[in-house]
N, C-alpha and C positions, 0 to 999 in steps of 0.2 A: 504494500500500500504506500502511496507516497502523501508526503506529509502535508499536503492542504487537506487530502480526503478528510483526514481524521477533524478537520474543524466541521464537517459534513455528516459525520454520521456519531454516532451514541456509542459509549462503550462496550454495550455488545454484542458478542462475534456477530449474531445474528442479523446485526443492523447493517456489516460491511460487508456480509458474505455477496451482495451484487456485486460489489464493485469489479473490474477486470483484476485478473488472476496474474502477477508478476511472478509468484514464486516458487510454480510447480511447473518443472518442465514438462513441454508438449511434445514431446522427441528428441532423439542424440538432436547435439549441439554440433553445429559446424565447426570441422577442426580448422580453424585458422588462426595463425598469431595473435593478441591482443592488441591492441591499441590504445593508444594514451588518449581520453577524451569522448571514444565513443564504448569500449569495454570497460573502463577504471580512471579516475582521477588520480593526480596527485597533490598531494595537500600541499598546501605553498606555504606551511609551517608544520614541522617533524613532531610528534607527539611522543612524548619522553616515554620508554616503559621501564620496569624496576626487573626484567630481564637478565640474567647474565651471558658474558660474550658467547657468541655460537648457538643465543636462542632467537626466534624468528614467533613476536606475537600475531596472532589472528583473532583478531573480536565480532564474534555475531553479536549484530544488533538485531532486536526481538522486542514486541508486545507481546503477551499472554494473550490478550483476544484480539490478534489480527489473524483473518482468518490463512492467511498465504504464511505466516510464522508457523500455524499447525503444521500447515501442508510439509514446508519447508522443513520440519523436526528432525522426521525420523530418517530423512536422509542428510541429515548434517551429523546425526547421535551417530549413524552408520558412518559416516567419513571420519568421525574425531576417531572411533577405532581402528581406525588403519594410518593416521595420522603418522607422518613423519614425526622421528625421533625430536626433530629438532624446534617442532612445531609446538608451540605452547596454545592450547583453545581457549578463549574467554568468554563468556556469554556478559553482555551489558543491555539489561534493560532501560528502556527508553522511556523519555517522559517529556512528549509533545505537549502535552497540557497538565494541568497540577492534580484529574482525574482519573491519569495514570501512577500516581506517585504509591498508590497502594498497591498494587502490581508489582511495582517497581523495586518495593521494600519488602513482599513477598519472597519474591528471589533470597534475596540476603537473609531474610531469615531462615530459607532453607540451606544455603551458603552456610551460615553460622553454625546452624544445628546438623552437619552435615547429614542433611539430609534433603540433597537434591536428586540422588539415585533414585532415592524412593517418591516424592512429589513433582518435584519438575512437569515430567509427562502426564501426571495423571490430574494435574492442574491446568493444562491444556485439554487437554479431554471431558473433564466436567463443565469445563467454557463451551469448547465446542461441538461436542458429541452430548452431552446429557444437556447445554444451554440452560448453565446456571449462569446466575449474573454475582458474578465476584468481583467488582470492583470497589468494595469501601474494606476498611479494617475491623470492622463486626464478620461481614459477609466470608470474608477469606479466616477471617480467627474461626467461628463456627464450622466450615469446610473443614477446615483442620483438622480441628479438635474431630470430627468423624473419619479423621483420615491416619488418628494415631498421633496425631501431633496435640496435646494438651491446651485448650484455648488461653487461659492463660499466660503458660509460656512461649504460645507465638505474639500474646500482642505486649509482653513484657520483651520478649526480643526485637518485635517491630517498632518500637518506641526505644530502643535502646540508643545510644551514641554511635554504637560500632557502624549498626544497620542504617541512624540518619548521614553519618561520613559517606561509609559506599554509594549510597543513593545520591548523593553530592556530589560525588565523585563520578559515576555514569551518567550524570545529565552532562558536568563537566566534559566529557573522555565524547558522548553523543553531538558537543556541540564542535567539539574539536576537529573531529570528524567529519563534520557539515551534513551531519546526516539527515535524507531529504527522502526517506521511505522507508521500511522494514519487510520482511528481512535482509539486513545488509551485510557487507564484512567491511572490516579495517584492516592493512596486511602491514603489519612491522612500521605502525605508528606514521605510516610515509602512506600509504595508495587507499583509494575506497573505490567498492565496485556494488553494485545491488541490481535484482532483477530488470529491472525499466533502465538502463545500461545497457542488458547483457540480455534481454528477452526472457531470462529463463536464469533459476537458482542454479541450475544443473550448472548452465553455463559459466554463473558468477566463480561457484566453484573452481571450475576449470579456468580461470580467469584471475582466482588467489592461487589456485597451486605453481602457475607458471613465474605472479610475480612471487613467490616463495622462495620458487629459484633465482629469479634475477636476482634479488638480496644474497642468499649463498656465492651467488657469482660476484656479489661485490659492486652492483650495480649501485 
């Protein structure tokens, strides 16, 4: 989804699932080189990461209820498993407006309580397979809490310090980025690429593994 839509439609999934589809491919991708400008940007300020030498970050950017983020999951879970050694995955949610910021802070709570193996996905799924409307911090504490997660210590964890920094920090790292749809990538703090780019996630992928390499190559 690119990011005027979301001034257009309600937070949930339900209400975007018209819009045109950016991030489920519609067939292999043509193999051609990438391009500067019309597969990927480059940031015309480098974004520091806390990395060390010889690692190569990648950051999906992701809403919970957009409905091209579902789509887009379970073959981005599938690529982080075969990830190159060298490849560090970040997921950073995004907060276009301030009625994302419980979503937002969602995540880190699961981040914090490690316990994103276990909710992640199946928090995308009650969004938009079962179409609950989870976006305040009652709604996501109570989910929880029937999800094995204790309502109280998700919204003592979503109100914590740790959880409001990161969420500060990913609108920060979103803006840095110039991120202008979801789902997207950032590749080693320098390139961004996202469906409506690249026609297709399949593609975008294919489009961060290569600049992956340029970086190794020292580009």
């Amino acid at each position: 989804m690119k990011r005027r839509d979301f001034s257009l439609a309600a937070v949930g999934a339900a209400t975007v699932a018209g819009l045109p589809l950016t991030a489920q491919s519609q067939g292999a991708a043509p193999a051609k080189k990438p391009t500067e400008g019309n597969d990927y940007l480059s940031l015309d300020k480098r974004v520091p990461t806390d990395l060390g030498a010889g690692k190569i970050e990648l950051i999906e950017f992701f809403w919970y209820s957009c409905p091209h983020c579902n789509s887009f999951e379970p073959q981005f879970a599938a690529w982080i498993k075969t990830a190159p050694k060298d490849v560090v995955v970040q997921r950073v949610p995004v907060r276009f407006r301030d009625d994302f910021e419980a979503q937002q802070r969602a995540y880190y709570v699961f981040e914090s309580l490690n316990l994103l193996d276990t909710l992640h996905g199946k928090l995308f799924h009650a969004i938009h397979a079962e179409r609950q409307q989870l976006n305040t911090a009652q709604a996501l504490a109570t989910w929880a809490n029937k999800n094995g997660l204790p309502e109280k210590k998700f919204l003592d964890t979503f109100n914590s310090f740790g959880v409001s920094t990161k969420a500060r920090r990913a609108t920060q790292l979103q803006e840095s980025f110039k991120v202008q749809g979801v789902p997207a990538l950032g590749i080693a703090g320098r390139f961004y690429t996202d469906g409506s780019l690249t026609q297709t996630m399949e593609r975008a992928l294919q489009v961060a593994e290569y600049l992956i390499g340029e970086v190794r190559r020292g580009r």
